[in-house]
MIKEGU-205421 format. One record per residue (C-alpha): residue in three letters; chain; x negated, y, z negated. Coordinates in steps of 0.1 Angstrom, whole numbers. Each point is the difference from the previous one (the first is absolute). Last residue first. Layout:
{"ALA","A",{X,Y,Z}} ...
! end
This chain:
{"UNK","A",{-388,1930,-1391}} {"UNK","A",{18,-3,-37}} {"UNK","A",{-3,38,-6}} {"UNK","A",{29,2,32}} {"UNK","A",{17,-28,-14}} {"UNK","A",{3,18,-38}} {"UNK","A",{6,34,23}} {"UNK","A",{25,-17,18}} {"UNK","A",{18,-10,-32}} {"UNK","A",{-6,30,-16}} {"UNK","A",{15,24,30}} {"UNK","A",{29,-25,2}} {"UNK","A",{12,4,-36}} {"UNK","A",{-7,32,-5}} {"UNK","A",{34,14,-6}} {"UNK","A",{14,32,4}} {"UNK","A",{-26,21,-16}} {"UNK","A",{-27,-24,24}} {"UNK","A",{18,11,31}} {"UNK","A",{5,41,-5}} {"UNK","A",{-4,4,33}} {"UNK","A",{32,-18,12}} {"UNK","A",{4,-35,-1}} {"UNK","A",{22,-25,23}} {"UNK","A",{-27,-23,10}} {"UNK","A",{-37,8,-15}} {"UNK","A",{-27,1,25}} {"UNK","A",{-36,-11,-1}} {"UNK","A",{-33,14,20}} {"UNK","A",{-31,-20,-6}} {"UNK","A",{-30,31,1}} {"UNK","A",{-35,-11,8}} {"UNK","A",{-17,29,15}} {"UNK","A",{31,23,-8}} {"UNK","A",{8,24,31}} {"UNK","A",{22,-23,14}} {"UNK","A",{24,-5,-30}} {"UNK","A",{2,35,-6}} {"UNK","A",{10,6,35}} {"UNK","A",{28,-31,0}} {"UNK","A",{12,19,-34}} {"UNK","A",{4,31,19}} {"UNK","A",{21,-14,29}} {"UNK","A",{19,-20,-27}} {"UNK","A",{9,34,-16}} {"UNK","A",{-9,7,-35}} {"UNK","A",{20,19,-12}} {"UNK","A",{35,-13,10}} {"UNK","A",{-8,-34,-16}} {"UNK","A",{26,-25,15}} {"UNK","A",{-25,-30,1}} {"UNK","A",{-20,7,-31}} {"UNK","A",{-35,8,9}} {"UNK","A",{-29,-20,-14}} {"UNK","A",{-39,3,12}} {"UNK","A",{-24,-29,-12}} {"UNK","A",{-32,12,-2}} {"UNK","A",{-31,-17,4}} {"UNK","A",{-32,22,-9}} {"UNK","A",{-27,24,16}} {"UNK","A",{27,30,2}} {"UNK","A",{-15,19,21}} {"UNK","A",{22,-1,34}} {"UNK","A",{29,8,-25}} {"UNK","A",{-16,40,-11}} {"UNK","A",{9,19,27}} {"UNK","A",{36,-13,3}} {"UNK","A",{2,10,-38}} {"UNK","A",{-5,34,9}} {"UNK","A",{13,23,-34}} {"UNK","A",{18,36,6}} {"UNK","A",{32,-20,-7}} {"UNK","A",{-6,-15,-31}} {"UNK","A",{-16,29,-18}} {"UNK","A",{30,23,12}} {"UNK","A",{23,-32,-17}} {"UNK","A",{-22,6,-30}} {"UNK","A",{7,39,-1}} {"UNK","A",{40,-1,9}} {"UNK","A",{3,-22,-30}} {"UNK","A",{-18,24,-26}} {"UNK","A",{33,5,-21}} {"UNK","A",{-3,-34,-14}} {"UNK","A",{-3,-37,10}} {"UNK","A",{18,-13,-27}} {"UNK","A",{37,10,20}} {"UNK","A",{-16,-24,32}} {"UNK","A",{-5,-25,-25}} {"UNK","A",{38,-2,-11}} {"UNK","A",{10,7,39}} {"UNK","A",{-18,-33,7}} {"UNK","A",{9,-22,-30}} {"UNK","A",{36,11,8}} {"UNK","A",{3,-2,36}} {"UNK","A",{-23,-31,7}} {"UNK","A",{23,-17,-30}} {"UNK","A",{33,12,20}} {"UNK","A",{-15,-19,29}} {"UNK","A",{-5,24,34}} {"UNK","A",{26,6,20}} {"UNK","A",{-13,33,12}} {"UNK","A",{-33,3,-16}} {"UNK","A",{-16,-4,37}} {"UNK","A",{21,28,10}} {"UNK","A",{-14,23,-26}} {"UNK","A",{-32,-9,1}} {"UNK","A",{-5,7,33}} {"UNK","A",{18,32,-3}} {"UNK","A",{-28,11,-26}} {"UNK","A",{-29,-16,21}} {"UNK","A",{11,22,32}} {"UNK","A",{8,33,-24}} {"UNK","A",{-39,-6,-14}} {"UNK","A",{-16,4,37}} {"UNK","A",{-22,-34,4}} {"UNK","A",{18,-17,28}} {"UNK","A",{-20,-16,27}} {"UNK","A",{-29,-4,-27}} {"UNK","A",{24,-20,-19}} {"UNK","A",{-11,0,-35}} {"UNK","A",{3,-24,-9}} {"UNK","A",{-2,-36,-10}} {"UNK","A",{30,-20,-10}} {"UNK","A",{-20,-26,-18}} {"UNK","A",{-40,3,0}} {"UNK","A",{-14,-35,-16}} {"UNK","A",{-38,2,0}} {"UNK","A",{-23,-25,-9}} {"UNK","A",{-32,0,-22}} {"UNK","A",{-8,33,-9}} {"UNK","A",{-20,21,-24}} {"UNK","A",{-34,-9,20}} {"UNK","A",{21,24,28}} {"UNK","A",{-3,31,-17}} {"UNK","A",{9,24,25}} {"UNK","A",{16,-22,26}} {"UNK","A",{19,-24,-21}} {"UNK","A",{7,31,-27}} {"UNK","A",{13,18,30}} {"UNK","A",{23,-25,13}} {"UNK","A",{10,-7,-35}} {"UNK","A",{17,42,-3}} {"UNK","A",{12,-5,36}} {"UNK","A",{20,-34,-10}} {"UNK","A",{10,22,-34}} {"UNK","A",{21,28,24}} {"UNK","A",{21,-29,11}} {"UNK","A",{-7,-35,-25}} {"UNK","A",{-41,-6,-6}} {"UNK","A",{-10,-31,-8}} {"UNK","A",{-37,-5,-14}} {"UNK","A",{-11,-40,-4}} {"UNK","A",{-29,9,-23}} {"UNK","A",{-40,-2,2}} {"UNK","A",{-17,-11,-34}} {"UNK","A",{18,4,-32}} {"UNK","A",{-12,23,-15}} {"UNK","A",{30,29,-12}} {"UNK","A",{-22,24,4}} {"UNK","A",{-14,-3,33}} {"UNK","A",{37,-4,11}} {"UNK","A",{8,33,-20}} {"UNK","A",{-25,22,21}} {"UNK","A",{11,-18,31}} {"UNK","A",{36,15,-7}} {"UNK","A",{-13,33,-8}} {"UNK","A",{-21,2,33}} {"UNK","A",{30,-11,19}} {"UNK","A",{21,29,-18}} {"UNK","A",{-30,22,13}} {"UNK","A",{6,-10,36}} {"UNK","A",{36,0,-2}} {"UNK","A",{-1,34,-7}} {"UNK","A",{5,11,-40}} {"UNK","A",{25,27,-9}} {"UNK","A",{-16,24,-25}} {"UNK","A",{3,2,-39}} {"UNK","A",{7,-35,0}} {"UNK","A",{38,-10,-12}} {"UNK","A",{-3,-29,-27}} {"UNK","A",{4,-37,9}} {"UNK","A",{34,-16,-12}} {"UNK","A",{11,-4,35}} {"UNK","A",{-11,25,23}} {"UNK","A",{-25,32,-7}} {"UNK","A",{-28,-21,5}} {"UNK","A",{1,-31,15}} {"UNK","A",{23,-28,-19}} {"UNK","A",{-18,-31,-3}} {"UNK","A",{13,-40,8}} {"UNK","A",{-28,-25,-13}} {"UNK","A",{6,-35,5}} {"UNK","A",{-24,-31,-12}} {"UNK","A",{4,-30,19}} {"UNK","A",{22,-32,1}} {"UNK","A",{30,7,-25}} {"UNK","A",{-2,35,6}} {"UNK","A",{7,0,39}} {"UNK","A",{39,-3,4}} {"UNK","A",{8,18,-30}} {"UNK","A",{-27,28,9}} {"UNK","A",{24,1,34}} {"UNK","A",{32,6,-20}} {"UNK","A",{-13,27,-23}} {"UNK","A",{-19,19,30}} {"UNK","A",{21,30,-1}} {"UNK","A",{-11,6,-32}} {"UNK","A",{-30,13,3}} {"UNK","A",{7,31,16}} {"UNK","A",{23,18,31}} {"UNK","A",{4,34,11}} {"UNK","A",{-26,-7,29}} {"UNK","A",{-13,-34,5}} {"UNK","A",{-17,-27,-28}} {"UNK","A",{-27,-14,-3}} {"UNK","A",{-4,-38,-14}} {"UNK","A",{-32,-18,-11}} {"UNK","A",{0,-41,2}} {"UNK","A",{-24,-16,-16}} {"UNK","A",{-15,-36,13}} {"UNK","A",{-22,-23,-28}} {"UNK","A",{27,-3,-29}} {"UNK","A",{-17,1,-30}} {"UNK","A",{20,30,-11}} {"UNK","A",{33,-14,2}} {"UNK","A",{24,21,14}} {"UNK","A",{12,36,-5}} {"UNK","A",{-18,30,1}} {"UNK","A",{19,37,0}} {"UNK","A",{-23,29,6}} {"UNK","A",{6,38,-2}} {"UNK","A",{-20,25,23}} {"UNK","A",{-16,32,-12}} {"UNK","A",{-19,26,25}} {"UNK","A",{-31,22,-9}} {"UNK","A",{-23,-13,14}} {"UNK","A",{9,-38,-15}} {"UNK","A",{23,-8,-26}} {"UNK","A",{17,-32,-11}} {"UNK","A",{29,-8,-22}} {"UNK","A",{8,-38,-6}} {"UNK","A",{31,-18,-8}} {"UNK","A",{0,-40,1}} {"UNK","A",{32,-12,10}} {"UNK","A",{31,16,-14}} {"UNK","A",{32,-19,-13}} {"UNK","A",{34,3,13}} {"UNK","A",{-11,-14,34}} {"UNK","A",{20,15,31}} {"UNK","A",{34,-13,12}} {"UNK","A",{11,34,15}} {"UNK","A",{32,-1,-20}} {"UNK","A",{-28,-4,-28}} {"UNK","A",{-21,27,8}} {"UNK","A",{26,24,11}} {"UNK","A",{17,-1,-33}} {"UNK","A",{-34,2,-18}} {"UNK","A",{-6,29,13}} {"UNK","A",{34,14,-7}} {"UNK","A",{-5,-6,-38}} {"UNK","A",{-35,17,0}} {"UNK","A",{12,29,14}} {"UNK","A",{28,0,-23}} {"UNK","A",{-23,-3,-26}} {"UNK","A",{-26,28,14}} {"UNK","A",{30,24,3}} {"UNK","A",{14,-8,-36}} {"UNK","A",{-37,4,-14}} {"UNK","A",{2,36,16}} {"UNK","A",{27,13,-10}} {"UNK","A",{-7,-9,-36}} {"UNK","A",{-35,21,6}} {"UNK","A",{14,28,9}} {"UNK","A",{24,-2,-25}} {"UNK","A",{-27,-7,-20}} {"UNK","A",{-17,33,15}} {"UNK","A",{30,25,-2}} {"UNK","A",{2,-9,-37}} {"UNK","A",{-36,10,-8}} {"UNK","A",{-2,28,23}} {"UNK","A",{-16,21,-31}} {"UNK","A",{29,25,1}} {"UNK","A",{23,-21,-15}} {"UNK","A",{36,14,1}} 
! end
């Protein structure tokens, strides 16, 4: 027997590149029962104090209006295939995956909202192209709300859908039950794009839903300086009507919209009706 580890290591290493193949192979199972795009957009990789976020563009570049799209917690990129299909052919779209989701490496230490917010304003000023049309979706619509407020020249509009947290309900067991039952019924593509990102999230889950729930987005909406429109799915069991009324209120210039028959997870399932009312909405 070798005592170099020689053998050990390419069957180390054998095991390993039939791991990241079937991987690979399941991803792109979910990706195309999902209906996503088999090609990529525009990838890019961008660091800022310390924290790395991941890109995708798509769209034509001299398109005036720019779309930017956050997403909530245990989620990434991706789960904005169907709405950058509805918005590339008449802006630019950029969907990221915060750190430690997606494709986007884990930080060293769990951002807050606030310095995620910072990140994201960090990569708008980047990526020049004047103020944006930032939507956040859950945990993302406190992520924007923060950029709007902190680094408002950033921003043009605001689109917050399914906005929490619910300040009636902020222990982590309440959220986690939510969930649960709103999942209940869900689409089989809601369930396996969703539990797929959830997997990607890592081992550090219980950490970014603390940074969640320690965050006061109901101190923050009477600052933000810009229209909003606020989207809740009809049946979405986490965010209450009562709390989507509040977060309406509290919004200067907020147009609230609701989405028959979907759950939280409204734009996985299809954005059809979020697009069109935001393409009427931008239209005002």
């Amino acid at each position: 027997m070798a005592t170099d580890g020689t053998p050990l290591q390419a069957a180390a290493d054998a095991a390993s590149d039939v791991v990241e193949k079937a991987t690979d192979a399941v991803d792109s199972a979910i990706d195309e029962l999902a209906g996503l795009p088999k090609d990529d957009g525009e990838i890019e990789e961008f660091t800022h104090d310390g924290s790395t976020l991941i890109a995708e563009r798509r769209g034509d570049p001299s398109a005036a209006r720019t779309f930017v799209l956050v997403h909530g917690i245990g989620m990434g990129r991706k789960v904005f295939a169907d709405l950058v299909q509805r918005l590339d052919d008449h802006a630019v779209a950029v969907a990221v995956d915060l750190p430690g989701y997606g494709d986007a490496p884990e930080p060293e230490r769990t951002p807050t909202m606030e310095r995620l917010a910072d990140l994201v304003a960090a990569y708008l000023r980047h990526l020049d192209r004047g103020p944006v049309i930032l939507l956040g979706h859950s945990m993302g619509t406190q992520v924007v709300t923060e950029v709007a407020v902190r680094h408002p020249a950033t921003v043009e509009r605001l689109v917050l859908v399914a906005p929490t947290v619910d300040r009636h309900r902020r222990r982590a067991l309440t959220q986690l039950w939510r969930l649960g039952r709103d999942l209940f019924g869900e689409s089989p593509k809601v369930l396996l794009l969703g539990g797929r990102e959830y997997l990607r999230a890592g081992p550090h889950l219980r950490r970014k839903l603390h940074a969640m729930l320690v965050h006061r987005p109901e101190r923050v909406y009477p600052r933000i300086a810009v229209p909003a429109l606020v989207v809740r799915g009809e049946l979405d069991a986490v965010v209450p009507q009562g709390w989507f009324d509040e977060v309406v209120a509290a919004i200067p210039e907020a147009t609230p919209f609701v989405v028959a028959g979907h759950h939280h997870e409204t734009l996985i399932r299809t954005a059809g009706p979020a697009a069109a009312e935001l393409r009427r909405w931008l239209a005002d």
